[in-house]
C-alpha positions as CSV (number, residue, x, y, z in Angstrom):
1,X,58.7,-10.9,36.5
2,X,59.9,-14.0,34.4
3,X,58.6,-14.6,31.0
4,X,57.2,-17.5,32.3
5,X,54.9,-15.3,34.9
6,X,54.2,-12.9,32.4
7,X,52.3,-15.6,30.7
8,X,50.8,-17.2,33.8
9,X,49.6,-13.5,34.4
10,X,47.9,-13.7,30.7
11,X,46.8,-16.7,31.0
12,X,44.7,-16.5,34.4
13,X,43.1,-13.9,32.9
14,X,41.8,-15.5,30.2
15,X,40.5,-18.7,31.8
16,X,37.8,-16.9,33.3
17,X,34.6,-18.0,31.3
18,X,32.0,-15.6,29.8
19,X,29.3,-15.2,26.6
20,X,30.1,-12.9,24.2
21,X,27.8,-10.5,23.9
22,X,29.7,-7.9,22.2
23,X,29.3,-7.2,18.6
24,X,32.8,-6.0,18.5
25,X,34.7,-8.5,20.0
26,X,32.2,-11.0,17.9
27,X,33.7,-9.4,14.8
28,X,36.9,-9.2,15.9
29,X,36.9,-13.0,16.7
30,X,35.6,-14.1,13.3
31,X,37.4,-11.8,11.2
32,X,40.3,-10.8,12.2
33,X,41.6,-13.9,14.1
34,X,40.5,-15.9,11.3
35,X,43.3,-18.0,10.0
36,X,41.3,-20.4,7.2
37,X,41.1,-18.0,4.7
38,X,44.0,-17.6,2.5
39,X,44.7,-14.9,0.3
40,X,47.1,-15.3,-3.0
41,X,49.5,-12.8,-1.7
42,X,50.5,-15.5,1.3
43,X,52.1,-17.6,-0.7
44,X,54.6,-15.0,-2.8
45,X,55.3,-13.1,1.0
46,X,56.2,-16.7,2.6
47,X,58.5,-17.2,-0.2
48,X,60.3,-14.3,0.5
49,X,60.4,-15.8,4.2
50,X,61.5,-18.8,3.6
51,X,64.2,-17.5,1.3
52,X,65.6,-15.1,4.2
53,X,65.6,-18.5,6.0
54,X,68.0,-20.4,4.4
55,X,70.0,-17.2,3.6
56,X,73.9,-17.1,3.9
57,X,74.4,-13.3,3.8
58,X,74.8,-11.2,6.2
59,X,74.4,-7.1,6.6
60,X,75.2,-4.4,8.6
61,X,73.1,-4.1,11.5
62,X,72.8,-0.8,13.7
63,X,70.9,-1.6,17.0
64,X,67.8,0.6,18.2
65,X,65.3,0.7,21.2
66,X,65.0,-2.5,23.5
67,X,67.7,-4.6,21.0
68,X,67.2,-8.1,21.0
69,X,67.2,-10.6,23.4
70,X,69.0,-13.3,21.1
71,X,71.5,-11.3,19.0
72,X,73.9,-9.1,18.9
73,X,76.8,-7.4,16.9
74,X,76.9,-4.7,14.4
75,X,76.5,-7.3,11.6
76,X,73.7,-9.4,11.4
77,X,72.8,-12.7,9.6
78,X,70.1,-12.7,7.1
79,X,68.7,-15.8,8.6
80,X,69.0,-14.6,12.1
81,X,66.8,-11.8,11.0
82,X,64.4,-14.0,9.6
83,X,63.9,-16.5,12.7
84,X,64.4,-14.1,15.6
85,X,62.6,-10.3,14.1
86,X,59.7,-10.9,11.5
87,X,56.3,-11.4,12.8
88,X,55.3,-14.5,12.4
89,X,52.8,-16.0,10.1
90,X,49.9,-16.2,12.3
91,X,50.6,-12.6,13.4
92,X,51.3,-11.0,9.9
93,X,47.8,-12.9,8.6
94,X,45.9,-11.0,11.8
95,X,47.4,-7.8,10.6
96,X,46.2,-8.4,6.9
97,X,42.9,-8.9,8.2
98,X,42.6,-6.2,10.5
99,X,43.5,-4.1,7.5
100,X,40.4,-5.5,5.6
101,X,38.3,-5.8,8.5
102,X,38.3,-2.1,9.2
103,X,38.8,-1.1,6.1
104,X,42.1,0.9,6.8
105,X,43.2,3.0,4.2
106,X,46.1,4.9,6.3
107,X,48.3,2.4,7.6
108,X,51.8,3.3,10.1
109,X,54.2,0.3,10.3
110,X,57.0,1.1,12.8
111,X,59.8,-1.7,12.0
112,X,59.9,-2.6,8.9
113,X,62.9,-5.3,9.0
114,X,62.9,-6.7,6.3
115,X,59.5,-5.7,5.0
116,X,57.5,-9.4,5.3
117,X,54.9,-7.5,7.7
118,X,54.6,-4.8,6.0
119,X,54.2,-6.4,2.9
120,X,51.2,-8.2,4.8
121,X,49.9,-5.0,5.8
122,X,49.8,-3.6,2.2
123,X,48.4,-6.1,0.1
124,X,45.1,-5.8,1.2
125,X,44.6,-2.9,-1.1
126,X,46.3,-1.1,-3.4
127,X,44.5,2.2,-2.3
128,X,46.0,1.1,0.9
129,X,49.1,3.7,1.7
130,X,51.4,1.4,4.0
131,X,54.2,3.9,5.5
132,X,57.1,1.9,7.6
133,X,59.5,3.2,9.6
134,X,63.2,1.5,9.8
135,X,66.0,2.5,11.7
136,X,68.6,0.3,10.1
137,X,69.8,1.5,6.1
138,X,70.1,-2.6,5.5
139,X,66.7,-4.1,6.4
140,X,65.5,-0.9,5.4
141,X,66.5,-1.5,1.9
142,X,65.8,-5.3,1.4
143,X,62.1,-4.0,2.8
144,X,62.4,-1.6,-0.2
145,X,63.6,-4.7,-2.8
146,X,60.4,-7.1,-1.8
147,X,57.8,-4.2,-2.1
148,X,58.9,-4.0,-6.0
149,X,59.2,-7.7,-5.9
150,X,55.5,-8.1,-4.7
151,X,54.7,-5.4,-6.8
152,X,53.2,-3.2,-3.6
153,X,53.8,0.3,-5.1
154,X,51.6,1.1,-2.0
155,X,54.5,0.6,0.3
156,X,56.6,3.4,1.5
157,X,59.6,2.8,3.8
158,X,61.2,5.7,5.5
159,X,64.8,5.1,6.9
160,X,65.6,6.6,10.5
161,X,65.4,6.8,14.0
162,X,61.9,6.4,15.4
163,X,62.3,10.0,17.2
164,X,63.6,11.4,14.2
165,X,61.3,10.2,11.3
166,X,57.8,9.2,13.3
167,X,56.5,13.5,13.7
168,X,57.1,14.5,10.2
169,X,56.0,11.2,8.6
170,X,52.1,11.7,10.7
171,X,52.2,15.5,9.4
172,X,52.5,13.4,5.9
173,X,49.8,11.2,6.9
174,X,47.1,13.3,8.5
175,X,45.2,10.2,9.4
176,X,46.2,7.3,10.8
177,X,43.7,4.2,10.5
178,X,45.6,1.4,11.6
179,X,49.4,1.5,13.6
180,X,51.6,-1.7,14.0
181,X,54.2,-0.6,16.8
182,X,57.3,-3.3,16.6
183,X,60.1,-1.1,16.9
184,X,61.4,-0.6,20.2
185,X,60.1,-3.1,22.7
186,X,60.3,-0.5,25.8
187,X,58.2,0.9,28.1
188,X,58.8,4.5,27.5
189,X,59.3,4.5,23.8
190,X,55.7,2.9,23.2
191,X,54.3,5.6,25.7
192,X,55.8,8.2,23.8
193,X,54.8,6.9,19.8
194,X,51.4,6.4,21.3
195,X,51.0,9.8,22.6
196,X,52.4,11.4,19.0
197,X,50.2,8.9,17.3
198,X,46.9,9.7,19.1
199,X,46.2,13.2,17.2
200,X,46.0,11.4,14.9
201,X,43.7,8.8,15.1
202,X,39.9,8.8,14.2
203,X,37.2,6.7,16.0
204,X,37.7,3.4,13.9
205,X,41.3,3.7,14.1
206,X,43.2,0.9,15.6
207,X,46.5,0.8,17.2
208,X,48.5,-2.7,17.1
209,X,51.5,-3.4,19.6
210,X,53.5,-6.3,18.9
211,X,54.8,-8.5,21.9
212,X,53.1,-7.1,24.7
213,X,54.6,-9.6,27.4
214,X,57.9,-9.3,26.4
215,X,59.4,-7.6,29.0
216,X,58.0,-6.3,32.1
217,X,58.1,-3.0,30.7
218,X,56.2,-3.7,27.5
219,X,53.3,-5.0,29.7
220,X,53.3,-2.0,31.9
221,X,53.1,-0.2,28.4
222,X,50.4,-2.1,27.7
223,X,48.4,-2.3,31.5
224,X,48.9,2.2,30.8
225,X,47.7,2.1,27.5
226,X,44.3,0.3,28.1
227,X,43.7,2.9,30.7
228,X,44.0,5.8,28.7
229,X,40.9,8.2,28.3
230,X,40.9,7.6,24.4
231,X,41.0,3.6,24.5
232,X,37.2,2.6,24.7
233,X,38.2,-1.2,24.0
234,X,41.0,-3.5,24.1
235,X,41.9,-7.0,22.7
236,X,44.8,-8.9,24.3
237,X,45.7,-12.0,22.3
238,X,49.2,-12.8,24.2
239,X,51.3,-12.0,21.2
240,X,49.6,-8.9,20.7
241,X,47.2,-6.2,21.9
242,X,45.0,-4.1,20.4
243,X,43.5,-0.5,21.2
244,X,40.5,0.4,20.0
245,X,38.7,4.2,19.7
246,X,35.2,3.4,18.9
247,X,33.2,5.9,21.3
248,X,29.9,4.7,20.5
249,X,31.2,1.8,23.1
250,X,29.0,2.3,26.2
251,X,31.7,1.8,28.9
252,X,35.4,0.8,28.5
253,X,36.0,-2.9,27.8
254,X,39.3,-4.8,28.3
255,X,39.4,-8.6,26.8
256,X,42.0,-11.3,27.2
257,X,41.1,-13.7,24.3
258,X,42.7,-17.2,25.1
259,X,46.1,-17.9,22.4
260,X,43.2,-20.8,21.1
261,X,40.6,-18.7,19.4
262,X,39.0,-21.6,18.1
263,X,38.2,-22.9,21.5
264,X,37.1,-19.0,22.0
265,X,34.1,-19.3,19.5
266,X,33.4,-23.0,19.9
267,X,32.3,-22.8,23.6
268,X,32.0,-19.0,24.1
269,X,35.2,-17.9,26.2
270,X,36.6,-14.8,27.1
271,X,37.7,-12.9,30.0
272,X,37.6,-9.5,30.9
273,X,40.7,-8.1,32.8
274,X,39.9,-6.4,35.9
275,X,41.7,-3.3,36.4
């Protein structure tokens, strides 16, 4: 399927009108989505960004998982890094408010890059322990650099393949609270971190995979995933999708929010996805 069929497939999904009657998807919409708020940590991580942006260096890049679809080479430019890999703004503020919505203490980050997101995902908190996983030494040590920078002792970035450093780094952990998988956009290496990660999830744990229509494989992933025995509830928001573990859910919910969230709680949209 094209990426342009991916999206139709989202998006006629989401047209379908409904009132929201569920409190979680209700707090999920005001809170987490929000995007008015802004905390003082934006503005010292978005410098960072727009540094990388205008960036003339370059660094040695080793490529892991699905690769990217717009570069190549075993040396990468700083820049190209910047506009092609981090998670963009909108994206990074969702996953500093789904840190402080559900109050996650124990957060996984796999794919660092060059630390912006991760940075995001620790400055909720300082009693906030952010562990990210990077599989290339470079990114993995400008991620390192901004986390003094930003003065987020909370960060910890662990250097390695996925397959190598994901098992011990959860027998570290214990508890998972909240897991941001964008790493390896592929069908069978976000089957396989889920299944580790599960263990080790409790009920208000959260799992968070980046880019879910990227490839046909990452929305088979993700059309699994929502399936699974453990998922009570699911939020797709095109650029992302989120699993929920909440069992005091009645019955297994799946909603496609429409990519304007505003128009969401203004006139009361969302749609379920059928299985």
């Amino acid at each position: 399927m094209s990426a342009i069929g991916r999206y139709l497939s989202y998006y006629s999904k989401a047209v379908n009108a409904y009132q929201v009657h569920s409190p979680a998807i209700y707090n999920f919409i005001t809170k987490v989505l929000d995007q008015e708020k802004a905390y003082y940590k934006y503005e010292e991580i978005e410098h960072l960004r727009k540094l990388y942006l205008k960036s003339e260096d370059s660094i040695p890049f080793i490529e892991l998982g699905a690769g990217s679809k717009k570069l190549s080479g075993n040396t990468r430019r700083i820049a190209q890094i910047a506009k092609t890999s981090l998670s963009p703004v909108k994206t990074c503020r969702i996953l500093f408010n789904a840190v402080k919505c559900y109050n996650c203490k124990n957060v996984l980050e796999l794919g660092s890059s060059l630390g912006i997101s991760t940075a995001y995902l620790a400055a909720v908190n300082n009693d906030t322990k952010v562990i990210s996983l990077e599989g290339n030494p470079a990114s993995a040590d400008i991620a390192r650099h901004n986390a003094k920078q930003l003065e987020l002792p909370n960060i910890e970035i662990v250097t390695g393949i996925f397959e190598e450093t994901l098992t011990p780094t959860l027998g570290r952990m214990k508890q998972v609270d909240l897991a941001y998988l964008d790493g390896n956009h592929s069908y069978d290496a976000t089957i396989e971190y889920f299944d580790k990660i599960l263990p080790y999830l409790n009920e208000n744990s959260v799992i968070v995979l980046d880019d879910i229509y990227w490839s046909d494989g990452m929305l088979n992933a993700w059309k699994q995933l929502i399936q699974h025995t453990a998922v009570t509830y699911s939020v797709d928001i095109y650029s992302s999708g989120f699993l929920f573990f909440n069992k005091s859910m009645k019955s297994k919910q799946h909603f496609a929010l429409i990519e304007n969230w505003k128009k969401i709680w203004q006139v009361g949209l969302f749609s379920k996805i059928k299985k």
